[in-house]
N, C-alpha and C positions, 0 to 999 in steps of 0.2 A: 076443651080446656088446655090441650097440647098445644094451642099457640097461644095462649095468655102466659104460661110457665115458658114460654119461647120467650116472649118479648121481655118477661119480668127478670129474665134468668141475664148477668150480666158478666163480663169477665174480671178476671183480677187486676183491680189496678194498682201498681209497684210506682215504688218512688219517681220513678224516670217518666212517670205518666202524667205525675204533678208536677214535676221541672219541666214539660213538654208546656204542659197548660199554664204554667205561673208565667213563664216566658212570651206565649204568646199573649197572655192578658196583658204583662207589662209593654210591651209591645204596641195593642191595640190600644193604651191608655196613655200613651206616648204620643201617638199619632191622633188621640183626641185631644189633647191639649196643645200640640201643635197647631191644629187648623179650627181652633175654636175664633171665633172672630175674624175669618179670615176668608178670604174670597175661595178657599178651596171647600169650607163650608160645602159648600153649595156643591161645587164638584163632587165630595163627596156621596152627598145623598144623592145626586145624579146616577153614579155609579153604582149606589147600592137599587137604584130601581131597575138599571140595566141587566145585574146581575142574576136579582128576582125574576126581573122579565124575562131573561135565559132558562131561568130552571120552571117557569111555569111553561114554556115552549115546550120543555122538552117532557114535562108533564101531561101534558093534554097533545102533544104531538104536534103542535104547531110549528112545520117544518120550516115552509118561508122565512117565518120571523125566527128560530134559530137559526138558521143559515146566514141572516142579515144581520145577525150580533157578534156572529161566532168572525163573521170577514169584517166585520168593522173593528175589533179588537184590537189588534196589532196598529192599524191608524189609529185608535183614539190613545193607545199608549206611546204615539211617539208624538201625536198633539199633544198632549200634557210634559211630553219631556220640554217641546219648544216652548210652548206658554207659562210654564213654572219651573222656570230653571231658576228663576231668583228665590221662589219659594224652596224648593228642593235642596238650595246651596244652604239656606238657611236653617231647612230643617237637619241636614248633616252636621252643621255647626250645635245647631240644639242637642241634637241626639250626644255627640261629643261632649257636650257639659252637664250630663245627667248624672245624677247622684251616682250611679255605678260606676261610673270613670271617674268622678272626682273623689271617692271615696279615700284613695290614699295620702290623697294630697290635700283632704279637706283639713284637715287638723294646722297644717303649717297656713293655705291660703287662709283661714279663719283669722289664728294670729297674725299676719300681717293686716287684715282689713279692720282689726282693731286697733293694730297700732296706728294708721291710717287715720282712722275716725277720732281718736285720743290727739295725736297728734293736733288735726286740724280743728277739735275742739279749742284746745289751750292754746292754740296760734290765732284764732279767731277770739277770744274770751280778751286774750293779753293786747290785741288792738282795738277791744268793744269792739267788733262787728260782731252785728245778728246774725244769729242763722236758726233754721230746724233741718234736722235731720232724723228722719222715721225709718226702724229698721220694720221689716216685713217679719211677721213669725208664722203660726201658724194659717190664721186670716187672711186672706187675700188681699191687695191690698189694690187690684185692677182697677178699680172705679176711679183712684187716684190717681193713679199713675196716667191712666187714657184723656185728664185734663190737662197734663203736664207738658213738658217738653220731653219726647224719647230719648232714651242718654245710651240704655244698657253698652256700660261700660265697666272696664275695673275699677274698683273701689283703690283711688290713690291718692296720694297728700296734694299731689300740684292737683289733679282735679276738683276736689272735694272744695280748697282753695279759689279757684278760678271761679267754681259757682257762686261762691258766696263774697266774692270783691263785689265791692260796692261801687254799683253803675254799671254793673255786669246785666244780661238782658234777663238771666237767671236767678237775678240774685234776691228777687223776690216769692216767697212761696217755699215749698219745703222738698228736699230731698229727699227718693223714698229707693232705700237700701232693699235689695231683694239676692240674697245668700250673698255673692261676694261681688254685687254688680251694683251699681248704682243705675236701677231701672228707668227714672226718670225725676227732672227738676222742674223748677217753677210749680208744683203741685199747689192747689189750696184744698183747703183741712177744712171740717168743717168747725165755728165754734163751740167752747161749750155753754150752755144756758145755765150752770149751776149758782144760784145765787148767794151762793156762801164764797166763792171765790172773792179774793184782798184786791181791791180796788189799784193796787200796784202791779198789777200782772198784764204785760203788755198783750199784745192781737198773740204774738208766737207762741205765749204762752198757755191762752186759750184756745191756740187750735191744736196744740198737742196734747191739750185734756180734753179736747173735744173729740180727737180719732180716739186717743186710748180708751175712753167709754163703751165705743161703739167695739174695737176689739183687742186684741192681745198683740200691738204693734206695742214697739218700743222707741221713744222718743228723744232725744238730743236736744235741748235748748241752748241756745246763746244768747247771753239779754244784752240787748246794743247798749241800753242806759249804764248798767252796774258792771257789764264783763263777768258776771256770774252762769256757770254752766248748772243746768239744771236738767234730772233724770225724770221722765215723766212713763209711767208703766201704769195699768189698770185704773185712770184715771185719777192717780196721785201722782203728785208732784214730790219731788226731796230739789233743795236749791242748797244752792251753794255748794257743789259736788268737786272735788279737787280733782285733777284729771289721772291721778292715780289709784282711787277707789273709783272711779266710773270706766279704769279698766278692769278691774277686778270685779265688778259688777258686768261687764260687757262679755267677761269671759266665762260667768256661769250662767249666761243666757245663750250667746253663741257657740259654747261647746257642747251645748246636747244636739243633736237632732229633732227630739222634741221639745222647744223651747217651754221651760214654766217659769208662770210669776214668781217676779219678787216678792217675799213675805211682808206682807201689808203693814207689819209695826215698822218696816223697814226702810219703807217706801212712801210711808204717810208723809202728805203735805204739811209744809209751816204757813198756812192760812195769815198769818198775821203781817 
C-alpha cells in the first residue's frame, strides 16, 4: 500500500503554480485559435504524432527510430521557419492584438469605433444609401465572414464609407464588425421566415432579423428607400433610431466585455 499512498500523496500547490498553468493554457488556447482553419492545422497534428512517436521510442526502447527524430528535429524546425514565415508574421501580429495588450487601450479604441460606426451611419442615412453592418459579440460570427470579402481592418469613417458607395464591388452584402476591425464585407445573412414581419421591410432588413435570431450579433441598418437607421438585436427591430441614441445604445453594448442584450421592451419592433 506504500506505493498507492506514494502516487496519491501530492505536493503543495501555491499561487505561482496556477499563474505557471493559466499562462500556459492561455498560451495553448492562443495558438489554437490561430491555426484553426488553417493549413498549420495539419502541421500541427503532425507534430504532435512526432512527438508521441518520440516518447513511445524512448518508452519501449526503440533506439533507431529515437535517434531519427531526435536529428531530424533541428531540420524540421527551420523547414517550418522557411514555409511559414508568412503564417508566423501573422501570428505575432495576432498575438500583439490580444485582449491582454489591448486591454488599456480598449476603452478609448471602443469609443472611436463608435464614433466611426455613428458617424457613417447618419452620412449614409442623410444620402439614403443602404447599408448593414453586424457587430460580432459573443457568437461567432466565422461562417459569415468566410463568404465575404477579408477586410480585417480598422474600423474608420473613410472605410466603413468606401464600402458602402454605391457601385463599390462591396457595396452589396453586409459588414461584419469583429472588436475593433472590420473582419469582413460583401457578407450575406441569412433571411428571416417570420411571417408577422410588415411587408415594408426591405431584403436588409430581413437579413439582420435573420442573423439576430440565430445569435446575439448586433445589427446597423440603413434603409435606401426612407434614410431611416434602424437597430436590430435579438431579432427585434427598433426603426427610426437617431444617430445619437444608437450611440448611447452602441456604448452599453460595446463597453462591457461581456456584451448583453438590449431589454426587449426596448428593442421591440414597430411591425406596422
Amino acid at each position: 500500500m506504500m506505493w498507492l499512498a506514494e502516487l496519491l500523496r501530492r505536493p503543495t500547490i501555491a499561487w505561482w503554480d496556477l499563474l505557471d498553468i493559466a499562462i500556459v493554457a492561455f498560451l495553448i488556447y492562443e495558438l489554437l485559435l490561430l491555426i484553426r482553419g488553417t493549413r498549420a492545422a495539419q502541421m500541427a497534428l503532425t507534430g504532435g504524432f512526432m512527438i508521441g512517436l518520440f516518447f513511445l521510442s524512448r518508452w519501449f526502447e526503440l533506439e533507431t527510430v529515437n535517434w531519427v527524430i531526435r536529428n531530424l528535429a533541428a531540420y524540421v524546425a527551420f523547414a517550418i521557419i522557411v514555409l511559414f514565415q508568412t503564417d508566423i508574421r501573422r501570428a505575432m501580429a495576432h498575438f500583439g492584438r490580444a485582449p491582454f495588450f489591448r486591454y488599456f487601450g480598449r476603452a478609448q479604441s471602443t469609443d472611436e469605433t463608435i464614433e466611426d460606426l455613428v458617424a457613417t451611419a447618419a452620412s449614409l442615412a442623410s444620402r439614403r444609401i443602404g447599408a448593414i453592418i453586424v457587430i460580432e459579440r459573443q457568437i461567432g460570427l466565422r461562417n459569415y465572414t468566410e463568404g465575404g470579402i477579408p477586410l480585417d481592418a480598422l474600423v474608420t469613417y473613410d472605410l466603413m464609407a468606401s464600402i458602402f458607395q454605391p457601385g463599390s464591388p462591396l457595396h452589396d452584402g453586409a459588414a461584419i464588425i469583429q472588436a475593433d476591425r472590420v473582419a469582413a464585407a460583401a457578407c450575406f445573412l441569412p433571411l428571416s421566415v417570420n411571417p408577422r414581419l410588415s411587408r415594408e421591410l426591405g431584403t436588409r432588413h430581413r437579413a439582420a432579423l435573420g442573423l439576430t435570431e440565430e445569435n446575439d450579433a448586433v445589427a446597423i441598418v440603413v434603409s435606401e428607400e426612407t434614410g431611416r437607421i434602424s437597430l436590430v438585436l435579438g431579432g427585434d427591430l427598433q426603426r427610426g433610431i437617431s444617430p445619437e441614441a444608437l450611440r448611447t445604445r452602441l456604448r452599453s453594448l460595446m463597453g462591457r466585455r461581456r456584451w448583453a442584450h438590449l431589454p426587449r421592451a426596448e428593442a421591440r419592433s414597430s411591425m406596422t
